[in-house]
BALOBA-1460 file (C-alpha; in Angstrom, 3 decimals):
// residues 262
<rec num="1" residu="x" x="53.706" y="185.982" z="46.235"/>
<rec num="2" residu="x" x="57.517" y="186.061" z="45.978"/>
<rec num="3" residu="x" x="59.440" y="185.016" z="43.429"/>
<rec num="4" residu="x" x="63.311" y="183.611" z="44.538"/>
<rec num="5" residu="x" x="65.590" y="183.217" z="41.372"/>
<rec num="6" residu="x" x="68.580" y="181.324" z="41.949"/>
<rec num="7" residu="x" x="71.416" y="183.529" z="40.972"/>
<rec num="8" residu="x" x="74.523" y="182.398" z="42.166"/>
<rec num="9" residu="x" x="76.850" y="179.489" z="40.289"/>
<rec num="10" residu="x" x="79.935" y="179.616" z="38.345"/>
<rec num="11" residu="x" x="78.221" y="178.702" z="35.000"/>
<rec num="12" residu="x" x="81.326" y="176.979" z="34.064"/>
<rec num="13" residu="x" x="79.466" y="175.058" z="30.759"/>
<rec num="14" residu="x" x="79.200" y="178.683" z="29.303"/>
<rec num="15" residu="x" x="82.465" y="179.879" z="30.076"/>
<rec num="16" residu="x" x="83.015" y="182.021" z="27.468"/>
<rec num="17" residu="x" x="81.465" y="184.591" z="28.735"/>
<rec num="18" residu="x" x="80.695" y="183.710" z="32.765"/>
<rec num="19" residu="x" x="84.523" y="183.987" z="33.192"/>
<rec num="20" residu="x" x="83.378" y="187.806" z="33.271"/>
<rec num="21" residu="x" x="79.750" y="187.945" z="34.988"/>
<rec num="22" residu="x" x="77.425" y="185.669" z="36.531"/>
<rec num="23" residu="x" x="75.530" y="183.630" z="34.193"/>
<rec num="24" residu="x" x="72.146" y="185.282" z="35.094"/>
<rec num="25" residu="x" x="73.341" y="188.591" z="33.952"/>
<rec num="26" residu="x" x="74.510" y="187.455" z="29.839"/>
<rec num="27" residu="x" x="72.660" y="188.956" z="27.510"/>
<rec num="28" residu="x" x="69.950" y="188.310" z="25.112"/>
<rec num="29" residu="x" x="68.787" y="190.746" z="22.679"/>
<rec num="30" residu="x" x="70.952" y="193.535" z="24.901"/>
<rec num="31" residu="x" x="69.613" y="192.576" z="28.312"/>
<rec num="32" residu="x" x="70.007" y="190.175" z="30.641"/>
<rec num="33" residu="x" x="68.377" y="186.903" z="30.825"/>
<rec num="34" residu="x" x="67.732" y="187.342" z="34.319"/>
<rec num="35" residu="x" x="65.436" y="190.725" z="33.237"/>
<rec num="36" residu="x" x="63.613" y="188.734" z="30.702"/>
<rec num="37" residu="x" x="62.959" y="186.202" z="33.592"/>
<rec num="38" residu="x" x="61.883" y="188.895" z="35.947"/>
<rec num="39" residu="x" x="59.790" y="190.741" z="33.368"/>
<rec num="40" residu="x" x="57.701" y="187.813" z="32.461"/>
<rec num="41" residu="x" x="56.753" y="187.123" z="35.966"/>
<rec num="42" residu="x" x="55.828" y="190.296" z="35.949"/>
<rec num="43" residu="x" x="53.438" y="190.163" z="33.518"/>
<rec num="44" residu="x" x="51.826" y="188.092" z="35.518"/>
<rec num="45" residu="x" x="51.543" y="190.117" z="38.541"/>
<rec num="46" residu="x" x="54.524" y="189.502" z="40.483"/>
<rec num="47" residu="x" x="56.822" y="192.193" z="41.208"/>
<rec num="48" residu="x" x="58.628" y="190.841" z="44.679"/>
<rec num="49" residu="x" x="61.748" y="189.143" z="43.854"/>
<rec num="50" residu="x" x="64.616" y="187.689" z="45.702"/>
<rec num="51" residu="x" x="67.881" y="186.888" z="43.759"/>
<rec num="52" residu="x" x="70.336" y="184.352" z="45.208"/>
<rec num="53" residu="x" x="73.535" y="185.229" z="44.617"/>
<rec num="54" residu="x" x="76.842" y="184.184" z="44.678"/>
<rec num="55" residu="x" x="79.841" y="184.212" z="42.066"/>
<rec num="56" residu="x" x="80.349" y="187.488" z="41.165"/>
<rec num="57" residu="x" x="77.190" y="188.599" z="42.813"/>
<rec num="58" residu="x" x="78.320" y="192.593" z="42.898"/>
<rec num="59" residu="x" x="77.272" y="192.662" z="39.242"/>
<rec num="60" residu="x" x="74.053" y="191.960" z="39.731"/>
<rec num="61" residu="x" x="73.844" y="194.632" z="42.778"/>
<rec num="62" residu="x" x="75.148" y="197.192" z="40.251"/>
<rec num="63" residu="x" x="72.535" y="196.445" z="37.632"/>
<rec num="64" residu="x" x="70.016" y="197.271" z="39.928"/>
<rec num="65" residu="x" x="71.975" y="200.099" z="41.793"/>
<rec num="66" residu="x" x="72.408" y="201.806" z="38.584"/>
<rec num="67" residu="x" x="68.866" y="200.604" z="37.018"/>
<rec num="68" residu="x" x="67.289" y="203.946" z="35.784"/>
<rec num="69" residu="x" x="70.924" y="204.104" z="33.418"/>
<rec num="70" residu="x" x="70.749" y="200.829" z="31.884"/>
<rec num="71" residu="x" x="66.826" y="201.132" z="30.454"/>
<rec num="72" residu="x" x="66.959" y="204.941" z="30.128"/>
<rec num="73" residu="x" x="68.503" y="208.035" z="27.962"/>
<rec num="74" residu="x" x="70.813" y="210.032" z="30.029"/>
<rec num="75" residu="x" x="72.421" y="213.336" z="29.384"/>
<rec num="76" residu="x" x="75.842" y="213.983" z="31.719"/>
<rec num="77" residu="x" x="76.290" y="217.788" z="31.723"/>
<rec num="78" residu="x" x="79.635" y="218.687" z="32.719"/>
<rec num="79" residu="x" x="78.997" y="222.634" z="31.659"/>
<rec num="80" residu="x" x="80.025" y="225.434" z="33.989"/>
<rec num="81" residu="x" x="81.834" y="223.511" z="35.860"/>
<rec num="82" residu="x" x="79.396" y="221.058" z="37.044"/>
<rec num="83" residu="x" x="78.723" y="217.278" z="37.224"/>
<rec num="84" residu="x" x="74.810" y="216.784" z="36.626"/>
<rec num="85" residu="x" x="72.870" y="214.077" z="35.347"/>
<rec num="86" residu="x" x="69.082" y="213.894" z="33.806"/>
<rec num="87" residu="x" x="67.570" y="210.776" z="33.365"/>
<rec num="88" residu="x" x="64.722" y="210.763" z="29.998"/>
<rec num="89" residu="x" x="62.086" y="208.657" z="29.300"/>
<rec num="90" residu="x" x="62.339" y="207.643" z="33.674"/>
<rec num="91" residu="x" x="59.844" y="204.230" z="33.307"/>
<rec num="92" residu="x" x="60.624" y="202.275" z="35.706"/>
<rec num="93" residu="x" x="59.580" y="198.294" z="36.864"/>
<rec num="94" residu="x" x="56.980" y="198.065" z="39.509"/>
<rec num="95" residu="x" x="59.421" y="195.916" z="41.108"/>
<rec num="96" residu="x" x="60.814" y="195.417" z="44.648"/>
<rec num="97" residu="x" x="64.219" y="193.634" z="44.243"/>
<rec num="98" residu="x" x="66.013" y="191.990" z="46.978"/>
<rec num="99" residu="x" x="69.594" y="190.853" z="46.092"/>
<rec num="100" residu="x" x="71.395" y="188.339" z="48.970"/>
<rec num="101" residu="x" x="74.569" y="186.893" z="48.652"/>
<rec num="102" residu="x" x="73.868" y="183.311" z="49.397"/>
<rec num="103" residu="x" x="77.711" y="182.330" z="49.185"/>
<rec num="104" residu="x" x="80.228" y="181.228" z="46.752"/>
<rec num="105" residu="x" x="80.077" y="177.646" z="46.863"/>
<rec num="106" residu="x" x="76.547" y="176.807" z="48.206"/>
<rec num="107" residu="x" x="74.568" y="174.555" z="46.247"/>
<rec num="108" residu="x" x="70.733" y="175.405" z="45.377"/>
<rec num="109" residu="x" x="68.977" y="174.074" z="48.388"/>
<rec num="110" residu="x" x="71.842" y="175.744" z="50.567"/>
<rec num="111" residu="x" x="70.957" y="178.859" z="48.814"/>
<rec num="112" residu="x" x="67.182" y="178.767" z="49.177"/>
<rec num="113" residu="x" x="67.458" y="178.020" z="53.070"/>
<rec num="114" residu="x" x="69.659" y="181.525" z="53.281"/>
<rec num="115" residu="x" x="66.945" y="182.913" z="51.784"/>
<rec num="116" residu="x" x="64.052" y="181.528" z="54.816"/>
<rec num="117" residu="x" x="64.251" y="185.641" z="56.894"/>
<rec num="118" residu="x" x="62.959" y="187.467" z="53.597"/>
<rec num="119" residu="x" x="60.425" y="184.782" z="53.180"/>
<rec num="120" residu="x" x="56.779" y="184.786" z="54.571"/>
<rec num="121" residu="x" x="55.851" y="181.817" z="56.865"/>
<rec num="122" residu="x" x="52.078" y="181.817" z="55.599"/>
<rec num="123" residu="x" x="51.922" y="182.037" z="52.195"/>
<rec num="124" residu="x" x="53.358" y="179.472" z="49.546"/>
<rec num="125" residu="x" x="56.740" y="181.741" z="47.311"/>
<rec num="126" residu="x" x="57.789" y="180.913" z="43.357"/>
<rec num="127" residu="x" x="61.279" y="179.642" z="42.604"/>
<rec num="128" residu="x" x="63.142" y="179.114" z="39.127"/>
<rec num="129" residu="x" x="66.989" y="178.935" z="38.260"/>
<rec num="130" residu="x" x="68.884" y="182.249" z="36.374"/>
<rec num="131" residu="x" x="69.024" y="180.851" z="32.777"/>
<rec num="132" residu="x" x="65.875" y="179.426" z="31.730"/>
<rec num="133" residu="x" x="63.101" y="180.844" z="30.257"/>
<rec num="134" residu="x" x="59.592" y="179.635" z="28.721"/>
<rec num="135" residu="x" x="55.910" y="180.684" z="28.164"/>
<rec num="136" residu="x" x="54.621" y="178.830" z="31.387"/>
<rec num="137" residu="x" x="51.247" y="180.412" z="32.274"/>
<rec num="138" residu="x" x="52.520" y="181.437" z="35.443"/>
<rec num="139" residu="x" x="48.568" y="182.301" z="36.793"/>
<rec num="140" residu="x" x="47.680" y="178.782" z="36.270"/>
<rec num="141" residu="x" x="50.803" y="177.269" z="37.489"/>
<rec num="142" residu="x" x="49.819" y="178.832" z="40.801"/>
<rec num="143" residu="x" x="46.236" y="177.572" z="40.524"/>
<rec num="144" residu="x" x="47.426" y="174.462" z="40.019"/>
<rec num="145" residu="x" x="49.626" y="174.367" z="42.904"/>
<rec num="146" residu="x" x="46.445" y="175.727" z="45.252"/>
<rec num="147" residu="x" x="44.107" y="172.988" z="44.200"/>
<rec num="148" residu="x" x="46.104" y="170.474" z="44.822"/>
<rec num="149" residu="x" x="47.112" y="171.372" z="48.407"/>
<rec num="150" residu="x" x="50.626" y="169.399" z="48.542"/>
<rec num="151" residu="x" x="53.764" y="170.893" z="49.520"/>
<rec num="152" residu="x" x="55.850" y="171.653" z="46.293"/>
<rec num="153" residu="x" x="54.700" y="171.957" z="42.707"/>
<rec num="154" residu="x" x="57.783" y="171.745" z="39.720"/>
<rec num="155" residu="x" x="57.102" y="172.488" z="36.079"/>
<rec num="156" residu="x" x="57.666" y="169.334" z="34.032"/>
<rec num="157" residu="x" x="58.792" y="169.444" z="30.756"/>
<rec num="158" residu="x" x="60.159" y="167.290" z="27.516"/>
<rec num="159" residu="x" x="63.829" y="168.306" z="26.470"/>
<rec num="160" residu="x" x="66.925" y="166.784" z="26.244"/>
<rec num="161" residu="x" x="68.712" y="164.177" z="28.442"/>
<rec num="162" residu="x" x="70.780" y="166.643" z="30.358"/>
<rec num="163" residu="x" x="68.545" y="167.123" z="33.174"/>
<rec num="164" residu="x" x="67.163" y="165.003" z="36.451"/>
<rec num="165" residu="x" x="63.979" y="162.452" z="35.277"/>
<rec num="166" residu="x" x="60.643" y="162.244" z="36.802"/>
<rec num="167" residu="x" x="58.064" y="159.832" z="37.103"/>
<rec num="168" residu="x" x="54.838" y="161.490" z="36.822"/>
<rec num="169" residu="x" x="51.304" y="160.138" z="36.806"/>
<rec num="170" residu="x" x="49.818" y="161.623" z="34.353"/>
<rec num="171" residu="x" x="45.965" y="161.788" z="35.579"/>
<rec num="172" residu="x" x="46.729" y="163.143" z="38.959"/>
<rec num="173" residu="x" x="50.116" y="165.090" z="38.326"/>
<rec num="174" residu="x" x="51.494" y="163.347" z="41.429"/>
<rec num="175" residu="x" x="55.647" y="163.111" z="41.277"/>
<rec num="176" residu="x" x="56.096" y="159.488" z="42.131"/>
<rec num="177" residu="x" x="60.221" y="159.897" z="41.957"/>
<rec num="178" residu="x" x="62.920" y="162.290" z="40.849"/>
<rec num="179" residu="x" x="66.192" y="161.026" z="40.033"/>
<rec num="180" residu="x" x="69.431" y="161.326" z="37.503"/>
<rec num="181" residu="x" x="69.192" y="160.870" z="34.140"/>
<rec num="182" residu="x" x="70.251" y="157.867" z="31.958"/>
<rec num="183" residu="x" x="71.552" y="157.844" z="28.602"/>
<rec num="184" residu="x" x="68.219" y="155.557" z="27.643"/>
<rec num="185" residu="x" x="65.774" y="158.265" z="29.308"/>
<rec num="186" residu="x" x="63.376" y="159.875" z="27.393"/>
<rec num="187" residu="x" x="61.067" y="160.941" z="30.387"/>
<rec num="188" residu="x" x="59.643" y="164.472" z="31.233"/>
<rec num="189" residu="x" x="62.295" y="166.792" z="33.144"/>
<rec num="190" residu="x" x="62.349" y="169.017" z="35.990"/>
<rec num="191" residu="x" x="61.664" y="172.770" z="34.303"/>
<rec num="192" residu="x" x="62.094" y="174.577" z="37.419"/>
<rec num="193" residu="x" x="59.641" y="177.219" z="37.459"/>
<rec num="194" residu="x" x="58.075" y="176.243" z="41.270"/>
<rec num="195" residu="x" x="55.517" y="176.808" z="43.622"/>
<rec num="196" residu="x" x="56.692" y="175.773" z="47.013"/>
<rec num="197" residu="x" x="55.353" y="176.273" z="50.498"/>
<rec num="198" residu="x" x="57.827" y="177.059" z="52.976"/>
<rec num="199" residu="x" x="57.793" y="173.893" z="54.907"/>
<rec num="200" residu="x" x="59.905" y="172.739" z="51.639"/>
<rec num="201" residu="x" x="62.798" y="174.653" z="53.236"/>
<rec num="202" residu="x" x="62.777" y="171.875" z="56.474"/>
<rec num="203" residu="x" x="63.654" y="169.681" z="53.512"/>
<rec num="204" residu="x" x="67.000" y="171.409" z="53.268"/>
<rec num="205" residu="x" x="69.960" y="170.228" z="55.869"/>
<rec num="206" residu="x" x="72.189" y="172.914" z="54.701"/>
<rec num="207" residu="x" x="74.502" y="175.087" z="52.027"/>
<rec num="208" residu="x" x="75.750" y="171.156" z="50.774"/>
<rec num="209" residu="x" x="72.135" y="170.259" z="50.142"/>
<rec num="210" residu="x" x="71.319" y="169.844" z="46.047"/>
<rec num="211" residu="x" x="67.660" y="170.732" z="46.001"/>
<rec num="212" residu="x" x="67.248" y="168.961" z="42.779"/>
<rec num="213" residu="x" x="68.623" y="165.805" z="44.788"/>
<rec num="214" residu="x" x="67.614" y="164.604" z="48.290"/>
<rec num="215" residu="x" x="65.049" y="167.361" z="49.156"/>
<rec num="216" residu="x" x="63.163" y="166.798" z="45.896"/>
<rec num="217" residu="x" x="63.447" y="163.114" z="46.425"/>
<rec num="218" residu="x" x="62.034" y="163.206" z="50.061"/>
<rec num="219" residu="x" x="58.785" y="165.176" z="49.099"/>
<rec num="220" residu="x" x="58.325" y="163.004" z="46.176"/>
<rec num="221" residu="x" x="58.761" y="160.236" z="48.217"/>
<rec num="222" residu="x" x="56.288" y="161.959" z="50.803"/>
<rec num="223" residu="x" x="53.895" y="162.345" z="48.153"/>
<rec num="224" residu="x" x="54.453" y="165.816" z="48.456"/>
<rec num="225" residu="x" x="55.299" y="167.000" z="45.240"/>
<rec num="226" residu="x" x="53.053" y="167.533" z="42.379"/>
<rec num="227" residu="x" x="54.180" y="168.153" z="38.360"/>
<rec num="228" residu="x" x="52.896" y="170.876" z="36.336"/>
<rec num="229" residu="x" x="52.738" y="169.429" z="33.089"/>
<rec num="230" residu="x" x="53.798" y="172.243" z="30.679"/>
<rec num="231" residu="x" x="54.015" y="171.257" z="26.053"/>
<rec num="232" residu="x" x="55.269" y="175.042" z="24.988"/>
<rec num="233" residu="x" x="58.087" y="176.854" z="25.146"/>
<rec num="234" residu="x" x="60.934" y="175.806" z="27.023"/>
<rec num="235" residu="x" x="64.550" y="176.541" z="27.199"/>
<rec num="236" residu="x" x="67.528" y="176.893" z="29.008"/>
<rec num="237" residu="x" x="70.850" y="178.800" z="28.713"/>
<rec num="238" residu="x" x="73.181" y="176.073" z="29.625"/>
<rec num="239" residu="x" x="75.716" y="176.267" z="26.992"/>
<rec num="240" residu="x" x="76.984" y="179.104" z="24.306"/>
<rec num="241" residu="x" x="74.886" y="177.770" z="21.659"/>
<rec num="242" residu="x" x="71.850" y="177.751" z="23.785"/>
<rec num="243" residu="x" x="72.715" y="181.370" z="24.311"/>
<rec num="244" residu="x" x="72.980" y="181.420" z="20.729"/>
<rec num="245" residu="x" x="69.362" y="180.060" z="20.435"/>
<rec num="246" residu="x" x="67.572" y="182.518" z="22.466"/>
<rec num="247" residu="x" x="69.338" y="185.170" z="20.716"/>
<rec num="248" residu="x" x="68.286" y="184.280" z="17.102"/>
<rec num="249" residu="x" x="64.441" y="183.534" z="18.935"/>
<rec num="250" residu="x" x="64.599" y="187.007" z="20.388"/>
<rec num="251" residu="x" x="65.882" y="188.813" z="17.103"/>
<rec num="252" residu="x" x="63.010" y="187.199" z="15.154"/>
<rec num="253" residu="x" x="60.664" y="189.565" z="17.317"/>
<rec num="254" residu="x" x="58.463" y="186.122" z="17.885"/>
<rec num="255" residu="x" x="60.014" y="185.123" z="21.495"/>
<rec num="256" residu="x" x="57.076" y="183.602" z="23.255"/>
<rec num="257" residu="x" x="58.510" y="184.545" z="26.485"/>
<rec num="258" residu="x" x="57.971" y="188.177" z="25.721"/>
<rec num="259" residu="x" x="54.748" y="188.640" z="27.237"/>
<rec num="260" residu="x" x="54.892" y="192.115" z="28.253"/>
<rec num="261" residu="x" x="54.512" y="195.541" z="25.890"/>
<rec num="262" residu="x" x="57.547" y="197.642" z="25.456"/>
């Protein structure tokens, strides 16, 4: 199963350091958060990953392009007149990366229609956004999502009132509505972190299209989209000092995202 991370806004609530790279690729604990997100999927299994991308999306193409010198020792021997390079200690992911530049200015449903050509029309693919990460047992979320046979499944989770509310029965996991928040809410909120078959994409008129607004709204309104109900670990990287948060996590050595061995 495929994984798409969405890669590609300006990050413009975390400014201080987006002005210089896309938010996906600033760093916790000396790597991206975008690596952490891709290494704990692949803990799980799943190795396939498609990155929309947008503002300053040749960053993330060089990370990749120039993998093996980021995670590795290298010695540059310039001796004798020559210009070689040996990579120590090559261990490399058991990934297959596809980077796309979904555009500039597209919005996240925009973005995930681009996508449709790398995606298989059989088979259901995993999406979450560029800056949040969490301990979501990603085996069961795809369980779940099996089981229930519908046509989009979101992780729903308690934080903040920053984010899009959802009404959720909580006996079936059925996603009654999805809409913006209030300054009363105190509701569960969309995680990301989603199963989706790829009918979801005929959801999506086009690069204008919010997927957290009308095409979410549709297939809840279809009965078509089902909540994962997750209590642990979540957070996202929306502003410095959430940055700042999974920084101090990480340097405890207790991040219960880290679910792979070094």
């Amino acid at each position: 199963m495929k994984v798409v991370i969405l890669a590609g806004g300006y990050g413009t609530r975390i400014s201080e350091e987006s002005y210089l790279k896309p938010k996906p690729m600033i760093e916790i604990g000396g790597m991206p958060i975008l690596w952490h997100i891709m290494k704990n999927y692949s803990a799980y299994g799943f190795n396939e990953f498609i990155i929309c991308c947008g503002y300053k999306q040749h960053i993330i193409k060089d990370f990749f392009n120039n993998y093996f010198l980021h995670t590795s020792d290298v010695t540059f021997d310039f001796t004798n007149c020559t210009n070689r390079m040996r990579v120590h200690n090559n261990e490399t992911e058991q990934w297959k990366v596809t980077v796309v530049d979904t555009g500039l200015n597209t919005m996240t449903g925009g973005r995930v229609k681009r996508i449709k050509k790398y995606l298989p029309d059989d088979e259901p693919f995993m999406l979450t956004y560029g800056d949040g990460l969490s301990d979501v047992d990603m085996n069961e979320l795809v369980r779940f999502h099996k089981e229930h046979g519908k046509l989009a499944t979101l992780t729903v989770v308690n934080a903040g009132q920053r984010f899009g509310v959802i009404k959720m029965a909580r006996d079936s996991g059925k996603i009654t509505s999805f809409r913006e928040k209030k300054d009363t809410d105190g509701n569960p909120i969309n995680g990301g972190f989603m199963v989706l078959d790829p009918k979801v994409i005929d959801y999506i008129e086009g690069d204008d299209t919010v997927f957290e607004k009308k095409p979410l709204e549709h297939l809840a309104r279809d009965g078509e989209l089902m909540g994962f109900h997750h209590d642990g670990f979540w957070q996202c990287m929306d502003m410095q000092k959430d940055r700042d948060t999974l920084e101090k996590i990480w340097n405890s050595g207790e991040a219960p995202w880290k679910n792979w061995v070094d």
